[in-house]
N, C-alpha and C positions, 0 to 999 in steps of 0.2 A: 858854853857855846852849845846851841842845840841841834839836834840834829836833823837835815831836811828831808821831808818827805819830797817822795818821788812825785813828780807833776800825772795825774791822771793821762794818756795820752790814745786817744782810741787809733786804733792801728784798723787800715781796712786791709784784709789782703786783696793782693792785684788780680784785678780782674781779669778772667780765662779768656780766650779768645772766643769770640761764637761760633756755632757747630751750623750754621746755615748752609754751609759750603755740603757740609756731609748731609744734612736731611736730604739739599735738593737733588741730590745724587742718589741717596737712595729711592727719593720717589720716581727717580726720572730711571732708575731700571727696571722697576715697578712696573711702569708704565709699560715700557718695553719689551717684556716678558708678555704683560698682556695683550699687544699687539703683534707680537710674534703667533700668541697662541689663537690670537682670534683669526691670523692669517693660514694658520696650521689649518685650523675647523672650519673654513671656509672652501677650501679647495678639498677635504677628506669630505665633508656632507654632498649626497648625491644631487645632482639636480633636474629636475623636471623636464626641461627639455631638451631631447637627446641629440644627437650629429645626426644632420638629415643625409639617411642612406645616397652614395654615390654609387652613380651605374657602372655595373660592372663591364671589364674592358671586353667582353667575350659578345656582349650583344651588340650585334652589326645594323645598321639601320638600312633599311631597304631604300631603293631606289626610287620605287613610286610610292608616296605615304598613302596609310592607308585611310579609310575612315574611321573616325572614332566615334564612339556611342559615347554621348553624355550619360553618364550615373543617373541614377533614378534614386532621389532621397526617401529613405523608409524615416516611417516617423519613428521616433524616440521613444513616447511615450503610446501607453493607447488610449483612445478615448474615453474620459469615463461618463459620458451620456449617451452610450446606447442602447438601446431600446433590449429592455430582460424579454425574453420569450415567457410564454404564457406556460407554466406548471399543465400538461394533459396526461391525463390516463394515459397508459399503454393501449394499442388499439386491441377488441377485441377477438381474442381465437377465433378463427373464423369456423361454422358449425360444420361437420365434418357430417358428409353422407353416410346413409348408413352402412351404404357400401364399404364406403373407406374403414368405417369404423370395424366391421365385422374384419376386414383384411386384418386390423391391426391388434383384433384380441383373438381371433384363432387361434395362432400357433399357443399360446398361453392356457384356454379353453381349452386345447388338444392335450395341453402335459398333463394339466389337472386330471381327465379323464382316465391319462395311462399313468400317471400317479397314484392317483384309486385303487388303481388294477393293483399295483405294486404292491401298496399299500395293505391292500387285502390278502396279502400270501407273505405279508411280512408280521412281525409281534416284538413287543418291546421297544427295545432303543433305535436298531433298525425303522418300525414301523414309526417312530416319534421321528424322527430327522426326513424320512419321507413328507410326514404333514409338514413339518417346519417349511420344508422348501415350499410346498406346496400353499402354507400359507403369507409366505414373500412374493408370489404370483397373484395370490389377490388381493396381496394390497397392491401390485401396479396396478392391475385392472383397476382398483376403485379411484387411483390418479390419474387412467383414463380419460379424458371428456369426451363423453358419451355427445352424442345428435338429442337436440333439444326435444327432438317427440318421444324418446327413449329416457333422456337424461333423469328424472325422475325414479320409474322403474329400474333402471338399473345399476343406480347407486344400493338403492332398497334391497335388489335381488344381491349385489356384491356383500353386502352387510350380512343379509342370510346365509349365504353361500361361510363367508370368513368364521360365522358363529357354529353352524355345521361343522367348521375342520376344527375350533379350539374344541368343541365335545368329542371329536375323534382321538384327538391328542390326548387329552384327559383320559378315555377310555384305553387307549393303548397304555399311556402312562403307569395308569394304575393295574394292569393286567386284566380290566375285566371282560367282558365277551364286546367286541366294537364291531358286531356286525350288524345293529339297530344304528349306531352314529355314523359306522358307513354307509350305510341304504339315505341316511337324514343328508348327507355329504353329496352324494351323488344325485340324488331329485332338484339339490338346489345349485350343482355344477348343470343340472338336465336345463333347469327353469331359465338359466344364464344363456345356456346355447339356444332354447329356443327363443329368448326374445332380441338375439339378433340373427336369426334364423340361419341356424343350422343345425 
């Protein structure tokens, strides 16, 4: 008697149930979570247009109204077509008489003279800081603007006059005798006063 083999038999196991029920549930809290949060960020984001101010209770309206002035709109922007003004010169200093001019360098001329004086009864570092000052006084004078019949001559004579006080200085400087650079100092402080006459 032989023995029988067993019949092949495919066995399938039993089908799971499907899981549709739980996706759609998960997607559907999904969902809701991000409709909750787009509600959160809608009402937290500020917005543009504010609550239009309410009048407050304290202002009383009068009995006769009054009149009101319409606003006057300013423009926004400014034009950009209008007309550049023309680039001119500064106008020119106007020429100063001589008159005026002499008022204005006198007192200056007057120190320089009693500076000299100074000058000449001083020696060394004393007598150097005397020119010094004396020579910051002519250089205002030669910033001066002289009257155009003068202006000329007495830039010229201010130039003489400044080259006369560095040979002053120089000779005090160095200790040698500065009573030749003061006489040279003095004729062209002289030449200055008389050519705006005084």
């Amino acid at each position: 008697m032989s023995e029988q083999k067993p019949d092949a038999v495919w066995i399938f196991p039993d089908e799971k149930p499907k899981r549709g029920g739980r996706i759609a549930l998960i997607i559907a809290l999904v969902a809701a979570v991000l409709i909750a949060a787009g509600v959160v960020a809608l009402f937290l984001i500020p917005r543009g247009d504010g609550a239009a101010p309410t009048p407050s209770p304290s202002v009383s309206k009068s009995a006769t109204p009054s009149p009101t002035v319409s606003p006057t709109h300013a423009p926004t922007s400014a034009p950009t077509d209008l007309p550049t003004a023309p680039v001119t010169s500064p106008p020119p200093v106007p020429d100063p008489s001589l008159d005026q001019f002499r008022a204005l360098v006198q007192p200056r001329l007057d120190d320089a003279a009693t500076g000299l004086g100074i000058a000449q009864g001083q020696s060394g570092d004393a007598a150097t800081q005397t020119v010094d000052s004396l020579q910051i006084d002519a250089q205002n004078l030669a910033g001066q603007p002289a009257p155009s019949s003068i202006a000329g001559a007495w830039s010229q004579d201010v130039n003489v006059y400044s080259a006369k006080l560095q040979a002053l200085r120089n000779a005090f400087a160095s200790g040698a005798d500065a009573s030749a650079a003061l006489a040279d100092a003095r004729a062209a402080l002289g030449q200055l006063r008389g050519l705006v006459g005084l």
